[in-house]
BALO-416445 format. One line per field, with one value per residue (C-alpha): z negated, x, y; chain. Coordinates in nm, 3 decimals. Last residue first. Layout:
N
pz = Z; ...
px = X; ...
py = Y; ...
chain = A; ...
% end
This chain:
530
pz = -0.769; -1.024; -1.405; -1.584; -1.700; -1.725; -1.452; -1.494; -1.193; -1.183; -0.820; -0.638; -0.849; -0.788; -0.643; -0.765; -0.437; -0.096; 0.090; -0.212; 0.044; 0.356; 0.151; 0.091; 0.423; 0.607; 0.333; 0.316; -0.002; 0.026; -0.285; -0.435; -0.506; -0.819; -0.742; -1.108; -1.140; -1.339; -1.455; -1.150; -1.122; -1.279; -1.228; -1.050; -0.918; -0.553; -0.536; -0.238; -0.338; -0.627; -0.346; -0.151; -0.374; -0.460; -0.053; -0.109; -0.428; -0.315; 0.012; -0.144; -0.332; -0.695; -0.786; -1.210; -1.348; -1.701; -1.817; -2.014; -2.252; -2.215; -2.112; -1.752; -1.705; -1.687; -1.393; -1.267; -1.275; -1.133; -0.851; -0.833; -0.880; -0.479; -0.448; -0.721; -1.065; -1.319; -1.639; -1.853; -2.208; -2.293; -2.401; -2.558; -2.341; -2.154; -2.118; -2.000; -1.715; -1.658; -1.546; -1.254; -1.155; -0.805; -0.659; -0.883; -1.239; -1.527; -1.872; -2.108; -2.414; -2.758; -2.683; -2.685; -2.475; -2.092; -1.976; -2.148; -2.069; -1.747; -1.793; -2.062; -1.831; -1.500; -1.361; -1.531; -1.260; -1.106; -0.744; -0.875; -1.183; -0.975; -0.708; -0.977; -1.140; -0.832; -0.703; -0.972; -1.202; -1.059; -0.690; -0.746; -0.919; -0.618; -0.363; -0.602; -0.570; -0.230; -0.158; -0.396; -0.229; 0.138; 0.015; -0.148; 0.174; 0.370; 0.147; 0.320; 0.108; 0.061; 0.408; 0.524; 0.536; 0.248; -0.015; 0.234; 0.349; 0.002; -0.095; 0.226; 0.168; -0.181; -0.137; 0.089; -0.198; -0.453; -0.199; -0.078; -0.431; -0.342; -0.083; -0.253; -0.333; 0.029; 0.044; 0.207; 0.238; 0.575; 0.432; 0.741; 0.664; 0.296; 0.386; 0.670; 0.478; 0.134; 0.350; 0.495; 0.130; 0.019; 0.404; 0.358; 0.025; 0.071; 0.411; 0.148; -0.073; 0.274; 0.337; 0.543; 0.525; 0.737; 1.012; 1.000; 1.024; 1.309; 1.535; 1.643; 1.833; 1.704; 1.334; 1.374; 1.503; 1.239; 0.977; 1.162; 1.158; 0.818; 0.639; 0.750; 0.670; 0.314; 0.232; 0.315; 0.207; 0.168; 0.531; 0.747; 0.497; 0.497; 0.842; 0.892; 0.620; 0.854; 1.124; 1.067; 1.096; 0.806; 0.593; 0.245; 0.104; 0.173; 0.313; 0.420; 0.406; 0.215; 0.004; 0.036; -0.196; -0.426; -0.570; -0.473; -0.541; -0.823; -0.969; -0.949; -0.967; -1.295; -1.425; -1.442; -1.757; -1.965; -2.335; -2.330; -1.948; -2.101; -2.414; -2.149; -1.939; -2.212; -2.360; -2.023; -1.872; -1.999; -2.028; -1.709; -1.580; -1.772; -1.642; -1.264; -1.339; -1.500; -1.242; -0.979; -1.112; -1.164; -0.803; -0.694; -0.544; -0.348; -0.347; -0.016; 0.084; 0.510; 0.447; 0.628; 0.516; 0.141; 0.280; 0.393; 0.059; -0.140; 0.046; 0.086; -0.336; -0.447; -0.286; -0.303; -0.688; -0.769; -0.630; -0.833; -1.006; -1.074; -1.446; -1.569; -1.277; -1.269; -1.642; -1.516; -1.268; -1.470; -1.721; -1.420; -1.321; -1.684; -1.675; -1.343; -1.508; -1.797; -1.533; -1.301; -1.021; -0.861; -0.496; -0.634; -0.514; -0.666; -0.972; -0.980; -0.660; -0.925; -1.166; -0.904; -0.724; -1.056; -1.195; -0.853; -0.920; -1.289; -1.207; -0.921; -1.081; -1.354; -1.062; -0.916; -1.185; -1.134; -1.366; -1.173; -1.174; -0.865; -0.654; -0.659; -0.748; -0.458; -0.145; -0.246; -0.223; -0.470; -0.733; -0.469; -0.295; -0.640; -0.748; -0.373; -0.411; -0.776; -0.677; -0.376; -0.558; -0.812; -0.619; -0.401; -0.585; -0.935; -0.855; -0.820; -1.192; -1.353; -1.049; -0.947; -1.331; -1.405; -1.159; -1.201; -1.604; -1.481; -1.261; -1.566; -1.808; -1.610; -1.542; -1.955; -2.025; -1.805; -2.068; -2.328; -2.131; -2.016; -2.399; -2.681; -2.920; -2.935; -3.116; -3.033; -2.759; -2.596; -2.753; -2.513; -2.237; -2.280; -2.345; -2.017; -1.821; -1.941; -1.891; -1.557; -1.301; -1.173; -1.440; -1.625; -1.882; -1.946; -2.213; -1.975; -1.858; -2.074; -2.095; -2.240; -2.496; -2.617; -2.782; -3.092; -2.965; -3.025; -2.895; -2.596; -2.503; -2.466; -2.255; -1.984; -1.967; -1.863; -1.613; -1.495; -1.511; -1.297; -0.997; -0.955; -1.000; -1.074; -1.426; -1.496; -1.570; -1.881; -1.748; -1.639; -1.853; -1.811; -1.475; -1.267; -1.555; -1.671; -1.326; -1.308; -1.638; -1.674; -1.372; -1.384; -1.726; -1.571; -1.312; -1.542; -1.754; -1.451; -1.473; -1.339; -1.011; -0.802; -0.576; -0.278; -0.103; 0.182; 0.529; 0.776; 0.701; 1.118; 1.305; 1.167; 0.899; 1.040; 1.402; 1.299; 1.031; 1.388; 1.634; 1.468; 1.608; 1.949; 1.923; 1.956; 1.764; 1.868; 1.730; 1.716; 1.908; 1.684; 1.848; 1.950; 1.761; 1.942
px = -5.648; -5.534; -5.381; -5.637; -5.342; -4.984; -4.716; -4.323; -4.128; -3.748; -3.556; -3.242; -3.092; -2.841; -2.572; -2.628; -2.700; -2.777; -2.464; -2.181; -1.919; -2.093; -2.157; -1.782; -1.653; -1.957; -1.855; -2.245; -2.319; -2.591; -2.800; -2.741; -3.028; -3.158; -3.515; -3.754; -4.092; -4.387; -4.725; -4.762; -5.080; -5.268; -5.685; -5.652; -5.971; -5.832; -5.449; -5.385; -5.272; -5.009; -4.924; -4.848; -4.630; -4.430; -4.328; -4.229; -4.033; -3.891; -3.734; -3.374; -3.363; -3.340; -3.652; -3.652; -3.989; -4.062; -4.443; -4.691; -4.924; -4.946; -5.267; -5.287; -4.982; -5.002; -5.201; -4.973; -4.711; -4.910; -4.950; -4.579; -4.524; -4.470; -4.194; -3.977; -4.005; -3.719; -3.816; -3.559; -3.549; -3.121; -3.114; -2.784; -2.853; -2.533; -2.573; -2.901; -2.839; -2.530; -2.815; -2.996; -3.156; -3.346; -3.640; -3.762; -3.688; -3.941; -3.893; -4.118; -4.099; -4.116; -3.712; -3.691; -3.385; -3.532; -3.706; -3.457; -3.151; -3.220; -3.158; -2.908; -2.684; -2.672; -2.427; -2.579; -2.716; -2.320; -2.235; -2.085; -1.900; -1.820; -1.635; -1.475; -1.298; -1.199; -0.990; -0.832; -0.638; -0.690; -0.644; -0.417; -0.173; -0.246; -0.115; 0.220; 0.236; 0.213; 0.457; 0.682; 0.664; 0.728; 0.971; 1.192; 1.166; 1.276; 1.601; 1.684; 1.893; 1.590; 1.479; 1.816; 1.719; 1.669; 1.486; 1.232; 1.158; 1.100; 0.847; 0.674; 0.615; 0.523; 0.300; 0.097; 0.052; -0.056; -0.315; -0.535; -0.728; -0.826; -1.047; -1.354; -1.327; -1.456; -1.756; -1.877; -2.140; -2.135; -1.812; -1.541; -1.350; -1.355; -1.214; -0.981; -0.834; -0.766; -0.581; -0.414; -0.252; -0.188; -0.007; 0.214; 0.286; 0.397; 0.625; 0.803; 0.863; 1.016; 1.237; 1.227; 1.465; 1.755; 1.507; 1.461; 1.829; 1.861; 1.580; 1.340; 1.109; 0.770; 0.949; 1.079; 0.791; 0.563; 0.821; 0.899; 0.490; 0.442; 0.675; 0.462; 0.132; 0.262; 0.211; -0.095; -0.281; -0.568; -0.614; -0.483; -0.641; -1.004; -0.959; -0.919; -1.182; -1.476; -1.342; -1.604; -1.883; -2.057; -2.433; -2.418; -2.695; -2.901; -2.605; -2.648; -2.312; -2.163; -2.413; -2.623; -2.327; -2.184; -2.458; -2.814; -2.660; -2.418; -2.581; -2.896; -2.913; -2.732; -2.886; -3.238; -3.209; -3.106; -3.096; -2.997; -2.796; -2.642; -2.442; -2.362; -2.217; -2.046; -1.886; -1.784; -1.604; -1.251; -1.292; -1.391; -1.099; -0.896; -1.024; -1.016; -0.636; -0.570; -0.780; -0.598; -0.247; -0.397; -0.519; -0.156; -0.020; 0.241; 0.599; 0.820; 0.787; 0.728; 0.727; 0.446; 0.261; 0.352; 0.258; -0.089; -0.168; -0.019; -0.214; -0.536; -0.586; -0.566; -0.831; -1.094; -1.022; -1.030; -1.379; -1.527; -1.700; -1.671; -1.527; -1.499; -1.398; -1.080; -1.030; -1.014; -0.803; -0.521; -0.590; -0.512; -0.225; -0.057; -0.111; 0.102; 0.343; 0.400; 0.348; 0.628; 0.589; 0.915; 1.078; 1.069; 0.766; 0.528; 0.475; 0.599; 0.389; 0.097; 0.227; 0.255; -0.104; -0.283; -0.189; -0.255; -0.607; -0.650; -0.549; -0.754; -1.033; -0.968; -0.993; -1.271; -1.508; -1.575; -1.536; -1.279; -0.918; -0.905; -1.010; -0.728; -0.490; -0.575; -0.670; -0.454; -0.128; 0.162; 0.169; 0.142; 0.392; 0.637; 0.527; 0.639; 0.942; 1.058; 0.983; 1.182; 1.488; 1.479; 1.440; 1.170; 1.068; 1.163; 1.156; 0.736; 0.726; 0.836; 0.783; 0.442; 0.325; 0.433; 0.173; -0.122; -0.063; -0.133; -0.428; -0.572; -0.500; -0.655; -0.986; -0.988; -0.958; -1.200; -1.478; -1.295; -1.258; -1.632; -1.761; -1.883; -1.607; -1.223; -1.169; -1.583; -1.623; -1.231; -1.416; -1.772; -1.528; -1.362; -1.650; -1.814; -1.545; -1.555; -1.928; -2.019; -2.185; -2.559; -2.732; -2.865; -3.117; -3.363; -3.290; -3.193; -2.930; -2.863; -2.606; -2.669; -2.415; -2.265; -2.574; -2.434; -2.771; -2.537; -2.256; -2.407; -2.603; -2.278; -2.141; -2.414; -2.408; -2.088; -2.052; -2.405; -2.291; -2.000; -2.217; -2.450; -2.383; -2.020; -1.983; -1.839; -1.437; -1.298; -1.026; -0.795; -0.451; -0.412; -0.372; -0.118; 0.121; 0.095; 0.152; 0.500; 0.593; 0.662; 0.684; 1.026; 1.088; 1.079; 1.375; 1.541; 1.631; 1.716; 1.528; 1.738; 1.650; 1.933; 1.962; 1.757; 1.608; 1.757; 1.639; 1.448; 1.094; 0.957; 1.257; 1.352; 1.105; 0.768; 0.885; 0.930; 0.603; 0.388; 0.549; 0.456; 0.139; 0.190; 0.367; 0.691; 0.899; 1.292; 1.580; 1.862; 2.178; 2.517; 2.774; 3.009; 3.367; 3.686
py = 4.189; 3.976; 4.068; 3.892; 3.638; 3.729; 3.713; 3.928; 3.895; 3.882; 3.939; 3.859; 3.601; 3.292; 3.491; 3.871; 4.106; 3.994; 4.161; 4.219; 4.168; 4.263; 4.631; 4.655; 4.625; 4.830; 5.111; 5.290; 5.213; 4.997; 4.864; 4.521; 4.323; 4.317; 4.405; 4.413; 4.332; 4.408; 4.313; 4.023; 3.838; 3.579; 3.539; 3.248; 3.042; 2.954; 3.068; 3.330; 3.626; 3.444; 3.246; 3.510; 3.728; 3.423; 3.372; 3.776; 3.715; 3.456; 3.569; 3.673; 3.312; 3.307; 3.389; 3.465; 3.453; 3.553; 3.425; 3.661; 3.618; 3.232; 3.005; 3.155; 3.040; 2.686; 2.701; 2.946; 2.626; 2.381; 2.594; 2.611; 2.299; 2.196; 2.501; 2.400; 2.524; 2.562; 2.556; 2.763; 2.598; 2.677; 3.015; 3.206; 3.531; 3.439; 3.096; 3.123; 3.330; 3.176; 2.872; 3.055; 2.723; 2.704; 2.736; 2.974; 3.000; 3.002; 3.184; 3.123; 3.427; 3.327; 3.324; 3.672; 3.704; 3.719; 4.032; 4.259; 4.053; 4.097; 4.525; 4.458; 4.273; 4.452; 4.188; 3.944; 3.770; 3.773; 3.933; 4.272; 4.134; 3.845; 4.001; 4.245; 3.977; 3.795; 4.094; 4.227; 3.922; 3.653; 3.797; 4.022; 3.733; 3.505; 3.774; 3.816; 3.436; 3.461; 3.696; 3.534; 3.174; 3.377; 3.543; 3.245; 3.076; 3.390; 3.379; 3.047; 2.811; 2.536; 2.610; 2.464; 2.134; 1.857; 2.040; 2.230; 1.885; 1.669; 1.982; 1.902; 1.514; 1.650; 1.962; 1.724; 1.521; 1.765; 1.900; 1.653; 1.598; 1.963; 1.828; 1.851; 2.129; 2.270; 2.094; 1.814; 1.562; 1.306; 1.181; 1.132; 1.467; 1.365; 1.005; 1.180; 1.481; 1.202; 0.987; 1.262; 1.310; 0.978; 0.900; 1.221; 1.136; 0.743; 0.896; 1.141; 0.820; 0.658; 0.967; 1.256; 1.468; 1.298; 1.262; 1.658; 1.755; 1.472; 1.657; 1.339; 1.595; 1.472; 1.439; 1.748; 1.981; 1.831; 1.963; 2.277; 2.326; 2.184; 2.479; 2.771; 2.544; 2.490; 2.875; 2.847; 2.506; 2.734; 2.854; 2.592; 2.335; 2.508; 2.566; 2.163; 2.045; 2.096; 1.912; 1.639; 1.882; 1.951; 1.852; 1.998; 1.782; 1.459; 1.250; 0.922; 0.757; 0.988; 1.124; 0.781; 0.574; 0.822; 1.106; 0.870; 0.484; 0.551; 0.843; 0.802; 0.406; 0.399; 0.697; 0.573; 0.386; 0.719; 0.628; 0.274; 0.314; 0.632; 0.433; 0.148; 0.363; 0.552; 0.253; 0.089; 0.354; 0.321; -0.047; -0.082; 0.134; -0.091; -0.407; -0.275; -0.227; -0.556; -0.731; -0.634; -0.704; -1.082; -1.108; -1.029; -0.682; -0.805; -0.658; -0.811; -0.468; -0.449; -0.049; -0.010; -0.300; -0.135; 0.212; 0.080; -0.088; 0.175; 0.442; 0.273; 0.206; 0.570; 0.751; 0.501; 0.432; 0.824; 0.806; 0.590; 0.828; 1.216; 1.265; 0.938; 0.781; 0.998; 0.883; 0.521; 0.615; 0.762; 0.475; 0.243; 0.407; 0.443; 0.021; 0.033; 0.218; 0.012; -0.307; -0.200; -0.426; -0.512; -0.494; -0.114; 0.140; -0.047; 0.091; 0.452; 0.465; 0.390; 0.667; 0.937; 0.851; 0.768; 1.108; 1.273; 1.107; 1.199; 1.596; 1.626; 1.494; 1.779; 2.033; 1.875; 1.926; 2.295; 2.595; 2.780; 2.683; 2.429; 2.753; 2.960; 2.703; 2.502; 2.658; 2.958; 2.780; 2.940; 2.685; 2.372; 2.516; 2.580; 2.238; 2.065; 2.297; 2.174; 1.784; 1.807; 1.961; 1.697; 1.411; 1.231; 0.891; 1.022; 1.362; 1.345; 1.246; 1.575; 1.834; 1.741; 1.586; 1.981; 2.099; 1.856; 1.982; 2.337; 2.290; 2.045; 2.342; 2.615; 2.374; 2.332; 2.731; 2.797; 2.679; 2.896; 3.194; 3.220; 3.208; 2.967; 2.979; 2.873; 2.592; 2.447; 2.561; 2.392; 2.039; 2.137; 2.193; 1.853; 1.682; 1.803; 1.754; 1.372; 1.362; 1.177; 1.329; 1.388; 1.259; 1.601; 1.503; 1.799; 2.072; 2.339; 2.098; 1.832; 1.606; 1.261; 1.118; 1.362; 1.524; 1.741; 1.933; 2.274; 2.154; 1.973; 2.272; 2.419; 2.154; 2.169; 2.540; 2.645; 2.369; 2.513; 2.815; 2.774; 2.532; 2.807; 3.061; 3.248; 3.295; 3.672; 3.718; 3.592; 3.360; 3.651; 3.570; 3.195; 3.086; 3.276; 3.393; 3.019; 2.895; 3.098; 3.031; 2.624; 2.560; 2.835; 2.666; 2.324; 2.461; 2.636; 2.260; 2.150; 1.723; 1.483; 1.307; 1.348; 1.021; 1.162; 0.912; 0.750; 0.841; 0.638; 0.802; 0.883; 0.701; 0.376; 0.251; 0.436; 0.353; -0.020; -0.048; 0.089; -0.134; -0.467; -0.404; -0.408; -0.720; -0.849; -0.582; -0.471; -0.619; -0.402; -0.556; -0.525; -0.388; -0.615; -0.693; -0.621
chain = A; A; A; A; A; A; A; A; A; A; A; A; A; A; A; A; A; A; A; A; A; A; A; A; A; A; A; A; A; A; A; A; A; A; A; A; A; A; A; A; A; A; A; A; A; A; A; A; A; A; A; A; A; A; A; A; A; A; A; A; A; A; A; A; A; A; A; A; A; A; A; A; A; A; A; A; A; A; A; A; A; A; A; A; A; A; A; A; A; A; A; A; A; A; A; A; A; A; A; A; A; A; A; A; A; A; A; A; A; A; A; A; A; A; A; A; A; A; A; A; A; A; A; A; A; A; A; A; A; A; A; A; A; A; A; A; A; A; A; A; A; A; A; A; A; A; A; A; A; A; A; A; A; A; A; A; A; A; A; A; A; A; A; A; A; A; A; A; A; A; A; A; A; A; A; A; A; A; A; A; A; A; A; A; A; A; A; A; A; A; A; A; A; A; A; A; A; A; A; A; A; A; A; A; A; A; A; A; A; A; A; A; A; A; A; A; A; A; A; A; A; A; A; A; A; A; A; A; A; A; A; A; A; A; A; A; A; A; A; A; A; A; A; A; A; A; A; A; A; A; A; A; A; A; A; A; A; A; A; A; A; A; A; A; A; A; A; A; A; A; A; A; A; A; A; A; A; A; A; A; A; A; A; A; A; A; A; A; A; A; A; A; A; A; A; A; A; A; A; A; A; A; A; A; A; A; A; A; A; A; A; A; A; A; A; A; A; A; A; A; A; A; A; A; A; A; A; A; A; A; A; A; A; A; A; A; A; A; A; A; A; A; A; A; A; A; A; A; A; A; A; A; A; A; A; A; A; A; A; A; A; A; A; A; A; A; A; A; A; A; A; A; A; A; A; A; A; A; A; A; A; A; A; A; A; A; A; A; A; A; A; A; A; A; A; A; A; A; A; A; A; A; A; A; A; A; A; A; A; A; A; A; A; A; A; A; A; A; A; A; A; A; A; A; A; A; A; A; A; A; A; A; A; A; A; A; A; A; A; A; A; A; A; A; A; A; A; A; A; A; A; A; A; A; A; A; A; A; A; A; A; A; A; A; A; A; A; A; A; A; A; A; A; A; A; A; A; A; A; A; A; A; A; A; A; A; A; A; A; A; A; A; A; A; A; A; A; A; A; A; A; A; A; A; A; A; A; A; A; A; A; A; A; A; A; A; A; A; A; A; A; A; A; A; A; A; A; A; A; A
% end
């Protein structure tokens, strides 16, 4: 009679960790069925198309829309692509590859909201189909359809990752690099075509936001091939391939913008990368900021995490058999992403979206592999959200920013701010769909320490447009107006934008504070004090 064989258990403490992840949390084999249903693409195909296309012409929401609105037009018409502009002054914050894109999408299809949104829809919708048509090469072709179905249907992401922001196209390049650079290395041999695609991936997520989409990216294969115990090593040579693309994806523009624009190296590497997480100047948050964001957003996915948590914590046999080492490689991209954004001193809620595509893979593996995938309560949920997504695009978000845009009384701003003889000055902030909309791009925006400067200045012009952007401003403005030694300027006329009550406690907290980015305009001229 032959003995069992005796499993050999680890020696150290740290040798437990790769031996629970190999024979208890991701022991089971992967699913062999990888080929594409030809239904299956058309349902990705449709169902994110009906979602993202039709309702892109909605109002700009301030700030961060108009300015993405803004900075690409004014590089049409400058035929600038080198430096972006914002209201005519270099804007260094990020680099330009959203920009170029929108600016391209003006140019086919004119200067309006549609056509910038246009590029954010697309990215959302190619993230989706790299889901299903690369993710079912590591997880099969079931997992791959219900990881792009969650990631379809989950507000979090395709809500937001389809307004004019930058993070929706990052999110694109690093899931990209993340399917592409697994394709690589998940073999006992490195797959150089795909390894190349990674680095261009990555190169093109650097592009758009920084180095970012090389901090996501690297941790997970590193930790998953320890993990994993792969006998595949990422050489020296391998490593210099990648960062050599990525340079040389980068390199001409950089060096274009460091001849024109010296100062952007240190702005934007050390000031918008470096000091905002470690030292952040801006949008200061708890470290558990991210988790009601995810609870929230990542809905419907949180319905299927809970039996999926539940399973591995239990050891349920159905669940072991789901989870496979490529689902383990998703799981680890994805909280990887939670914890560096949750650890970053600067947050906001986009920025996590990078979090999503991978999540919606270890989970999309799951439903595949247990009986959610036959469950008609499955299929309910994903419709019911879907239908909720559809109002939303189409209804709800529409309306929102009709009532809470600058221009939501459009001929009435428009009056005090088209002639372009006119100065226009915005305080403290930008109100940049402003200027988009009335086809201006010279508003001088003003901070609190130039504004005496400022009524200096206007005491040489007729008149001078003032748009306060914050629901005190007008007040604080009122003051130093009073209160400036040897002015004779004072306000001619002024106009409250704010939102008036209706008396529907629901509706009035929703429109509370009138437009976003402007409450009231003031109109100064000289000899006007009294």
């Amino acid at each position: 009679m032959n003995a069992m064989p005796t499993l050999e258990l680890p020696r150290s403490p740290l040798a437990w960790v790769p031996f629970v992840f190999q024979r208890f949390l991701f022991s089971a084999a992967p699913d062999g069925f990888t080929r594409i249903r030809p239904l299956s693409l058309l349902f990705i195909v449709l169902l994110p198309a009906l979602l993202l296309y039709p309702t892109r012409s909605f109002h700009l929401l301030e700030p961060d829309e108009g300015r993405y609105a803004q900075i690409p037009k004014e590089m049409l018409e400058r035929g600038s692509w080198i430096v972006p502009t914002l209201q005519g002054q270099a804007y260094l914050d990020k680099p330009p590859l959203m920009y170029w894109l929108i600016a391209t999408s003006y140019s086919i299809f004119g200067v309006n909201e549609a056509a910038a949104r246009l590029i954010p829809a697309m990215c959302v919708h190619a993230t989706i189909l790299l889901v299903y048509l690369l993710g079912r090469r590591s997880i099969g072709e079931r997992g791959a359809f219900w990881a792009a179905v969650l990631l379809t249907v989950s507000p979090g992401y395709l809500g937001v990752a389809r307004l004019l922001l930058l993070d929706g196209l990052l999110t694109l390049c690093v899931t990209a690099s993340f399917l592409c650079g697994f394709e690589a290395v998940r073999t006992a041999k490195l797959l150089r075509g795909w390894w190349i695609a990674a680095a261009i991936c990555s190169g093109l997520g650097f592009l758009t936001k920084g180095p970012i989409s090389e901090v996501l990216l690297f941790p997970p294969l590193v930790a998953f091939a320890w993990l994993t115990q792969s006998t595949l090593r990422i050489g020296w040579r391998q490593c210099l391939l990648f960062a050599a693309i990525v340079i040389g994806v980068n390199l001409p523009w950089y060096i274009a913008i460091y001849v024109k624009q010296p100062e952007f190296l240190k702005h934007f590497f050390w000031e918008h990368n470096i000091m905002r997480f470690v030292k952040p100047f801006d949008h200061l948050e708890p470290v558990w900021y991210y988790v009601p964001i995810l609870l929230l957003g990542f809905l419907p996915g949180v319905v299927f995490l809970v039996p999926y948590l539940v399973g591995m914590l239990r050891g349920h046999k159905e669940a072991m058999e789901a989870r496979s080492p490529a689902g383990g490689f998703w799981l680890l991209a994805g909280l990887w992403c939670v914890a560096f954004f949750s650890f970053s001193g600067s947050k906001l809620p986009t920025y996590i979206l990078p979090a999503f595509p991978p999540l919606c893979l270890a989970l999309g593996e799951f439903i595949a592999r247990t009986k959610w995938d036959t469950r008609t309560s499955t299929r309910a949920v994903m419709l019911a959200f879907a239908l909720f997504l559809g109002f939303v695009h189409g209804v709800a978000l529409p309306w929102y920013a009709r009532v809470r845009s600058p221009m939501a009384q459009q001929e009435l701003v428009a009056k005090y701010v088209s002639d372009p003889n006119v100065v226009v000055v915005t305080h403290p902030r930008n109100c940049d769909s402003v200027a988009f909309y009335t086809n201006r791009s010279d508003f001088k925006q003003v901070r609190s320490k130039d504004l005496n400067q400022m009524i200096v200045d206007s005491h040489f012009r007729p008149k001078t447009v003032v748009l306060l952007t914050h629901n005190h401003s007008l007040e604080a403005f009122r003051e130093i107006l009073r209160t400036a030694m040897g002015s004779t300027v004072g306000i001619v006329d002024e106009v409250d934008l704010n939102t008036k009550p209706t008396g529907n406690k629901l509706l009035d907290k929703l429109t509370a504070g009138g437009p976003w980015g402007l409450c009231d305009i003031a109109v100064i001229a000289p000899g006007q004090r009294k």
